[in-house]
C-alpha positions as a printed NumPy array, in Angstrom:
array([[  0.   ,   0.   ,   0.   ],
       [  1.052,   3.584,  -0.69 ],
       [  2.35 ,   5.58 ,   2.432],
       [  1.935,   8.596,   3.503],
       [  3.407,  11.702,   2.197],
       [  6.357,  12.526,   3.755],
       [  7.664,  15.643,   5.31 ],
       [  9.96 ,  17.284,   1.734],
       [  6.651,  16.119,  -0.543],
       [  4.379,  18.06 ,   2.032],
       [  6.667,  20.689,   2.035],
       [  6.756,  21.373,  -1.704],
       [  3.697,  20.977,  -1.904],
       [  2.299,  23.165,   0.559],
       [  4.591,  25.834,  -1.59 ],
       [  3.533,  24.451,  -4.639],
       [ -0.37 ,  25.274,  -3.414],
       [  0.625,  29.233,  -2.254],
       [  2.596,  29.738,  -5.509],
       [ -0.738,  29.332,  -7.47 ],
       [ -2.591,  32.315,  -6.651],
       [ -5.813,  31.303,  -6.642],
       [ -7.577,  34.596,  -6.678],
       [-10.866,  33.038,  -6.249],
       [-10.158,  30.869,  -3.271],
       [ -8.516,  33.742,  -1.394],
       [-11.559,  36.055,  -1.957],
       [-14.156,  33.221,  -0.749],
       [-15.333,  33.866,   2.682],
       [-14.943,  31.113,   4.689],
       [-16.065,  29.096,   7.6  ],
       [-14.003,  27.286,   9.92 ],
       [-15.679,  24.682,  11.727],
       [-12.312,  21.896,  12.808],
       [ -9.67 ,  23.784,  14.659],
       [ -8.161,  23.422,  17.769],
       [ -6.929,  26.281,  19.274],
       [ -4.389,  24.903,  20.986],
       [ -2.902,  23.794,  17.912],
       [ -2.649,  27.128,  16.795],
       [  0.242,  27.504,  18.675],
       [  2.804,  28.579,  16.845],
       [  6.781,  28.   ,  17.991],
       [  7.393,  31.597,  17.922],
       [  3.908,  32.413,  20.533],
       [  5.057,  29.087,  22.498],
       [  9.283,  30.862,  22.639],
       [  7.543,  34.28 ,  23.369],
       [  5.031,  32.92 ,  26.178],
       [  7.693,  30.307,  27.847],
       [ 10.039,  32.712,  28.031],
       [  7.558,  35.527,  29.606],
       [  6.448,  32.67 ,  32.327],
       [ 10.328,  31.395,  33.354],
       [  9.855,  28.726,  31.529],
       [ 12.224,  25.866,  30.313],
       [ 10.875,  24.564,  26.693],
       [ 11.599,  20.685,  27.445],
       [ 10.787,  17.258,  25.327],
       [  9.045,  15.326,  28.861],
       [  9.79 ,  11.898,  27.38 ],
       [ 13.725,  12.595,  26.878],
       [ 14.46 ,  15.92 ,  28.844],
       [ 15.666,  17.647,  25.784],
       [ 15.567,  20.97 ,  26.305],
       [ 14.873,  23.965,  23.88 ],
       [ 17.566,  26.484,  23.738],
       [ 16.496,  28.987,  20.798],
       [ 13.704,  29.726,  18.808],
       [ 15.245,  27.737,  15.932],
       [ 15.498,  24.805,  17.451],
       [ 11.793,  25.131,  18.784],
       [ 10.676,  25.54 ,  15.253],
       [ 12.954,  22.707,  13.772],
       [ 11.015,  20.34 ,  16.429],
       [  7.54 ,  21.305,  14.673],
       [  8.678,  19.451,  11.759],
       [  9.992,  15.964,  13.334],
       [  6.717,  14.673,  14.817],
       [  5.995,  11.192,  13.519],
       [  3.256,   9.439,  11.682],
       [  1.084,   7.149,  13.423],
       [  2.413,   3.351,  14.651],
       [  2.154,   1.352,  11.038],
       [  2.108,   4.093,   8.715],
       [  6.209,   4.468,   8.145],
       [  7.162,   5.588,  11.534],
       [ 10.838,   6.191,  12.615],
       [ 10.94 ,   5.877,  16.149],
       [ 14.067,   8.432,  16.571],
       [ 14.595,   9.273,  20.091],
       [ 14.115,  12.879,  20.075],
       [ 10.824,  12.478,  17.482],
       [  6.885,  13.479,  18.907],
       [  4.539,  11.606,  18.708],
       [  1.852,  14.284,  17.776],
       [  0.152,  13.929,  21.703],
       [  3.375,  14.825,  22.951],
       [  3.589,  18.047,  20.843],
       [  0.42 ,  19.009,  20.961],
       [ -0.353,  18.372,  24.584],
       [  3.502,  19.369,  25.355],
       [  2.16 ,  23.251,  24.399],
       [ -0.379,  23.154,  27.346],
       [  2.765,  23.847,  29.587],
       [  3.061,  27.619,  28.176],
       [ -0.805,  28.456,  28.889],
       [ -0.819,  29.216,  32.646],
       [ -1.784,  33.089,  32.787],
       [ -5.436,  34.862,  30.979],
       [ -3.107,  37.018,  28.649],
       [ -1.748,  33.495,  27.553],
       [ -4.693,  32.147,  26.564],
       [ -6.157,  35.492,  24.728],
       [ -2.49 ,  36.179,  23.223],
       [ -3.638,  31.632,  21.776],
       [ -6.886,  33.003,  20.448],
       [ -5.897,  36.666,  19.086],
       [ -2.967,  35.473,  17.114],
       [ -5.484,  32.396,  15.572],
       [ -8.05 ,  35.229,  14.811],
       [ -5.864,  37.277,  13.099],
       [ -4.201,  34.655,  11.045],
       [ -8.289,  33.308,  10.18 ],
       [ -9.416,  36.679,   9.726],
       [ -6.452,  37.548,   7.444],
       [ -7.718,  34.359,   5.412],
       [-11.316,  35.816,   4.843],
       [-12.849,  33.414,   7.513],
       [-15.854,  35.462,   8.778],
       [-16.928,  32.783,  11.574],
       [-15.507,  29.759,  13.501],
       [-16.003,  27.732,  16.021],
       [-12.964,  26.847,  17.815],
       [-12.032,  23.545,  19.897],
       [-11.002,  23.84 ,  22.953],
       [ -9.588,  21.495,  25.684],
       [-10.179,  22.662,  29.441],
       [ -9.238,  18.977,  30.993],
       [ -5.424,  19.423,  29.098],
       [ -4.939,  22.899,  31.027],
       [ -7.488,  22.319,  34.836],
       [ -5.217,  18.718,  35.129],
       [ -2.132,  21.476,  35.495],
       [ -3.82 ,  23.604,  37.41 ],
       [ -5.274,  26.055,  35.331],
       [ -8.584,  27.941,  36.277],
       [-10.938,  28.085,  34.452],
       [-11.606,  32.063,  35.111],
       [ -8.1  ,  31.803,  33.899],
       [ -9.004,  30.189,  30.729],
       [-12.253,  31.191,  29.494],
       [-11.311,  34.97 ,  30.797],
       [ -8.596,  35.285,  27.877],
       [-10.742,  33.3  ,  25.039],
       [-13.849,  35.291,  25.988],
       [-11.779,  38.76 ,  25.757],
       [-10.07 ,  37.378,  22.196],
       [-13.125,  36.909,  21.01 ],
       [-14.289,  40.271,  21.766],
       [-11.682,  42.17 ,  20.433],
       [-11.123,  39.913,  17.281],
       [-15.059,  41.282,  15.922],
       [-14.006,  44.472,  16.817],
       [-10.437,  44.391,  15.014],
       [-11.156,  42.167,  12.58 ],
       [-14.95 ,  41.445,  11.799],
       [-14.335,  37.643,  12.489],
       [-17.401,  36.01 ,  14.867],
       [-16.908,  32.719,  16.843],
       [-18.919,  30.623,  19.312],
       [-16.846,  27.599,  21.282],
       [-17.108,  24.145,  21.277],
       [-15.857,  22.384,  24.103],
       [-14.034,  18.87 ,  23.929],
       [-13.946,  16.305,  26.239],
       [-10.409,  14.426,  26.186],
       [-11.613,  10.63 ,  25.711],
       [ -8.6  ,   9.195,  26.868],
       [ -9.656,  10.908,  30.571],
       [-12.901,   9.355,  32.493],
       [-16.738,   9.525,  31.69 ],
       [-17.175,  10.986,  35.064],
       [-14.212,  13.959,  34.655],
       [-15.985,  14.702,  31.552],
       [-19.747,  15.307,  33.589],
       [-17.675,  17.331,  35.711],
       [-15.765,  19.579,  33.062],
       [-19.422,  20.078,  31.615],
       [-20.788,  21.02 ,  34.737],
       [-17.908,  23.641,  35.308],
       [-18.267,  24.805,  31.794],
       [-21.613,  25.952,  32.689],
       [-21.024,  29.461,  33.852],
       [-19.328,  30.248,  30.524],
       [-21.944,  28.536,  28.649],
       [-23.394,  31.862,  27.162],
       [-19.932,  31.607,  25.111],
       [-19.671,  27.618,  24.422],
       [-22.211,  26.979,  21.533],
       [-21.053,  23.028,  21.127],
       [-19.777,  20.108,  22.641],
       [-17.277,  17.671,  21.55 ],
       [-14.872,  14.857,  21.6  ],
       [-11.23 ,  14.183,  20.888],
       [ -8.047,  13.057,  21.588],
       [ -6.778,   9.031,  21.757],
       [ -9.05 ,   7.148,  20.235],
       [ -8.191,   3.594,  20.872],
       [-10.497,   1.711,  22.763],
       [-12.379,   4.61 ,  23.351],
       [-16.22 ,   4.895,  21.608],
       [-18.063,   7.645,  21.954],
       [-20.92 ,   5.615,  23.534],
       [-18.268,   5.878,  27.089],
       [-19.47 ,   9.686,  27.148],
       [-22.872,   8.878,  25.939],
       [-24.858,  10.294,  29.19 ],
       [-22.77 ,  13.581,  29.33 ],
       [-23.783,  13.787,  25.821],
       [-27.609,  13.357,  26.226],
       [-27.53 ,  15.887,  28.907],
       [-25.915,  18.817,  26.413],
       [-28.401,  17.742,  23.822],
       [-31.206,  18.026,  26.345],
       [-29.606,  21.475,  27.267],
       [-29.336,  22.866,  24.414],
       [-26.184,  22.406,  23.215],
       [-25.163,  20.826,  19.454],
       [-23.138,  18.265,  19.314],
       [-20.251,  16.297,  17.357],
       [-17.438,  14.232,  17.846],
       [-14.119,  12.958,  16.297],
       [-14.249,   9.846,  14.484],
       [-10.458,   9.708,  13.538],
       [ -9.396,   8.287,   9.669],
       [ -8.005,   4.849,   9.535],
       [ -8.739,   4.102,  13.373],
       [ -9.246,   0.468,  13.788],
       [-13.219,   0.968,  14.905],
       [-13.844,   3.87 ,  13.06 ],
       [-16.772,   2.489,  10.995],
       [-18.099,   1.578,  14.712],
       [-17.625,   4.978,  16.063],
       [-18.967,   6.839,  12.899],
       [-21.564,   5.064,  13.211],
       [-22.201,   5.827,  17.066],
       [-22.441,   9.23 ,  16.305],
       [-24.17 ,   9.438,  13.425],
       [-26.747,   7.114,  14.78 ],
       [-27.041,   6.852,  18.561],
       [-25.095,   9.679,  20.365],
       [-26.501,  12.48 ,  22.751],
       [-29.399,   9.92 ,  23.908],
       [-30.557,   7.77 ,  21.103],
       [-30.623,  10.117,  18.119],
       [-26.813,  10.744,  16.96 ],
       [-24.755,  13.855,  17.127],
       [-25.444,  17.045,  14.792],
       [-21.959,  16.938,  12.859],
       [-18.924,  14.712,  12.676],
       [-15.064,  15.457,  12.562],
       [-12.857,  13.635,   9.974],
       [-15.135,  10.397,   9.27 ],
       [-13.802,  10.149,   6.265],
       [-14.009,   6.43 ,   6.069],
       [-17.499,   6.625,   5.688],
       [-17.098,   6.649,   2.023],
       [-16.206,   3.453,   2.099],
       [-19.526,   2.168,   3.738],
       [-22.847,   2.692,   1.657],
       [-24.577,   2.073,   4.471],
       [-22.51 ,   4.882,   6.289],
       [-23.201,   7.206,   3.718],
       [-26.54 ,   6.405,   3.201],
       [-27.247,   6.624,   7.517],
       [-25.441,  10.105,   6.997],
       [-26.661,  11.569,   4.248],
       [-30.804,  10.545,   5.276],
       [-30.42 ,  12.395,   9.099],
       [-28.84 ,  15.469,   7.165],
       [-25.02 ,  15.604,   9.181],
       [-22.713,  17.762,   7.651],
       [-18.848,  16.85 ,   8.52 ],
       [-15.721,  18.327,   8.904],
       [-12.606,  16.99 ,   7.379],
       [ -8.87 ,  18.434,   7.618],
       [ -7.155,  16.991,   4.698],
       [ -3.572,  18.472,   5.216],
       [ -3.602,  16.105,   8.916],
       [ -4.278,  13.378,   6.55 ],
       [ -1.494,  13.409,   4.171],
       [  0.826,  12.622,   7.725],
       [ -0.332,   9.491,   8.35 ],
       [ -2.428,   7.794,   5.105],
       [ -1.761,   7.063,   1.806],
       [ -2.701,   9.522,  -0.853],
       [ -4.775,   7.874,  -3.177],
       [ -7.255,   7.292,  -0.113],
       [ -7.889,  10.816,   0.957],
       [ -8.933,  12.449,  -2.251],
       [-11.677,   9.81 ,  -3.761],
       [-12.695,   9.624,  -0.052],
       [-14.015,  12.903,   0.379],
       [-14.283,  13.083,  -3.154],
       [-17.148,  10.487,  -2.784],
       [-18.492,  11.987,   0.646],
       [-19.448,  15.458,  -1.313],
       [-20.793,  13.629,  -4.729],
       [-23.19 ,  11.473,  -2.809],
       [-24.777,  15.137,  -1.591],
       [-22.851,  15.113,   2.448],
       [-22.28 ,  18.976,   3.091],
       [-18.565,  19.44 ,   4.215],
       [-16.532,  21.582,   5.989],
       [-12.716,  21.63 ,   5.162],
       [-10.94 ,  23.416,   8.765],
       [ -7.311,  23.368,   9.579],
       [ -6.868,  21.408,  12.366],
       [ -3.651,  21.858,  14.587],
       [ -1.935,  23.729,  11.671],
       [  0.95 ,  25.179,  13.707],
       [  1.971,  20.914,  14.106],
       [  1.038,  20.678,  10.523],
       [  3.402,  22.548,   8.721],
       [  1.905,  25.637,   9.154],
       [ -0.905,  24.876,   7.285],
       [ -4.302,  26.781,   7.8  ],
       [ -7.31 ,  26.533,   6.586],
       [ -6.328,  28.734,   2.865],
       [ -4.14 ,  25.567,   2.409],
       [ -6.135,  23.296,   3.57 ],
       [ -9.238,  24.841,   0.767],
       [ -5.956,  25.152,  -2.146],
       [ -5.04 ,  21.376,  -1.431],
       [ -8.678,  19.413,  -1.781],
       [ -8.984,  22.008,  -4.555],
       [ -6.138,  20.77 ,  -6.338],
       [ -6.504,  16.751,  -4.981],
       [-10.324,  16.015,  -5.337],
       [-10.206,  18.588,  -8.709],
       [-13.112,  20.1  ,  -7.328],
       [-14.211,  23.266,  -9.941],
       [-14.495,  26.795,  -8.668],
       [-18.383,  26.171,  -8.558],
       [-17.387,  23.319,  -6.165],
       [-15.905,  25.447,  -4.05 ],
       [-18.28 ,  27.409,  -3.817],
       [-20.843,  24.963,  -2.919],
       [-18.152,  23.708,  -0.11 ],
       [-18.429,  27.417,   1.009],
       [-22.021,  27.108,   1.502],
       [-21.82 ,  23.636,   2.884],
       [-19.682,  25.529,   5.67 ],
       [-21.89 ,  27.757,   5.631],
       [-25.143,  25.951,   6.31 ],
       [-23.296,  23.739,   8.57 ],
       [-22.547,  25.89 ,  11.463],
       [-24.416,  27.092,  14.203],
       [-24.437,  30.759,  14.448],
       [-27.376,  32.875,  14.238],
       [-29.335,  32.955,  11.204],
       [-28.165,  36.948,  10.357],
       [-24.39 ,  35.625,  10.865],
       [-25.362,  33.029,   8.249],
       [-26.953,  35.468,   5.971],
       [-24.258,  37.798,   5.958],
       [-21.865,  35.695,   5.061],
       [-24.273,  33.847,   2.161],
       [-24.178,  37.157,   0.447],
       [-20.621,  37.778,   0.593],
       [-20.006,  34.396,  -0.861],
       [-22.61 ,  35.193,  -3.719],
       [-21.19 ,  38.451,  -4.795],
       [-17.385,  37.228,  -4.685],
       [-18.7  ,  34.027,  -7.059],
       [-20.462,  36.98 ,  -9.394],
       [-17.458,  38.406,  -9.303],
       [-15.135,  35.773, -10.829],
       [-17.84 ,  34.738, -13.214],
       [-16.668,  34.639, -16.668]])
């Protein structure tokens, strides 16, 4: 089988995409619906923020630690694929939990966490995204400590001043970490419940193994039941994905199945799937940049190639693009451009599918609708 791409392809690549000037792709408004914010963070914000706290920069597994901002950055690009997709276990090599989770160390003070969020919302808004809804994790940063005054002080004050600087509107949605308990995920919801006026979804990510969404299935139903939309990750080429997809699509949140899913991407591969998706109307999320780490090419592209022909409304996000190259979500639109040779109409109706998908209030939604009209009338020939 054909492996994943590895790091020089992605890297020409990724220049190959900017190098095309795609007028019409960078004038589309967008809609960024799979991010984590914590995997915004870039090596320079981590240097900056570590170095502001009296922090040493450190690999945990090996006690490497960072000396310069070069180094820091050099480490972004040496986290491995997943176990049996071409991994070389190198001693001083992530895995991409340790990197990513490895960044929670810097994010201890509320001007951490807003400097996180600003610096995303200017890079998005800079992109033409006009709305997202950001991932967060609030078990990765209470476990060490971390209030969650602390926490939800700096996003809520980001978000704030990002509509006022830069027009850009957000709602959250919170994740529960599935690798932690069923029980300290009731209890993170419960906490989050002050700040709820700010979270608009719930979630579910990190480790997947042995780890089905039906474990979190009564701290689901209660959101639902509240009020809250809901989704979860159903990671590609997981051993039980078909299982978990199907979970959510079908049964989460008390019997009736979730209101998006993230990645599910194998789904194409099972009519049933597609047919269970497409009939309840669940629009997913894919990040096709994360995919080219860890699965073969010629998988990807027909995948969600398939997923948008049958008539399944997508969202194409980002991701952790600071631990993907420093991809965001204008790369992430330029590559399934290019890979699924979608047409400019395409894109427009993944635009809408964005769009239609998210949950912000009906004028948001509007707004943005028109913008995307006028900007296809615009490139018409």
């Amino acid at each position: 089988m054909e492996q994943a791409l590895p790091l020089n392809k992605r890297l020409a690549l990724r220049q190959e995409l900017l190098d095309t000037s795609d007028g019409y792709i960078l004038d589309l408004p967008k809609v960024e619906l799979h991010v984590h914010i914590e995997g915004t963070l870039t090596p320079e914000l981590r240097w900056e923020l570590a170095r502001r706290n009296n922090q040493t920069l450190r690999l945990e597994r090996t006690g490497t630690a960072y000396t310069s901002l070069a180094q820091l950055r050099g480490s972004y690009y040496i986290i491995e694929p997943r176990p049996g997709h071409g991994i070389d276990n190198a001693e001083e090599s992530f895995t991409f939990f340790e990197a990513y989770y490895g960044g929670f160390e810097v994010l201890v003070k509320e001007d951490d966490f807003y400097e996180l969020a600003m610096n995303y919302f200017e890079m998005a808004a800079g992109m033409k995204v006009r709305y997202c809804e950001p991932f967060f994790d609030p078990q990765g940063h209470t476990r060490k400590g971390v209030g969650w005054e602390t926490m939800m002080g700096g996003f809520r004050r980001a978000q704030m001043d990002a509509e006022e600087r830069f027009g850009i509107k957000s709602s959250w949605i919170m994740c529960f970490l599935r690798d932690m308990s069923p029980e300290s995920a009731m209890e993170t919801y419960q906490a989050m419940l002050p700040y709820r006026n700010m979270v608009v979804g719930i979630g579910l990510d990190s480790l997947e193994d042995d780890r089905p969404p039906s474990m979190f299935d009564d701290v689901f139903a209660l959101a639902k039941k509240d009020g809250f939309r809901i989704t979860a990750h159903c990671d590609v080429g997981n051993k039980d994905t078909y299982q978990n997809i199907r979970q959510v699509a079908a049964t989460l949140g008390g019997g009736s199945g979730a209101h998006r899913i993230d990645h599910g991407l194998n789904a194409a591969q099972d009519p049933d799937l597609l047919s269970l998706i497409k009939g309840k109307g669940i629009g997913m999320t894919c990040t096709p940049w994360g995919y080219l780490r860890h699965e073969p090419v010629d998988e990807i592209f027909p995948r969600i190639r398939r997923l948008f022909d049958a008539g399944i409304p997508i969202a194409v996000g980002s991701d952790d693009p600071a631990y993907m190259e420093d991809t965001w979500i204008l790369h992430n639109w330029l590559l399934v451009k290019k890979m699924c040779a979608f047409s400019d109409r395409e894109m427009a109706t993944l635009a809408r599918h964005a769009v239609d998908m998210c949950w912000a209030p009906e004028g948001v939604k509007a707004a943005i609708r028109e913008e995307i009209e006028a900007v296809v009338a615009q490139h018409e020939p």
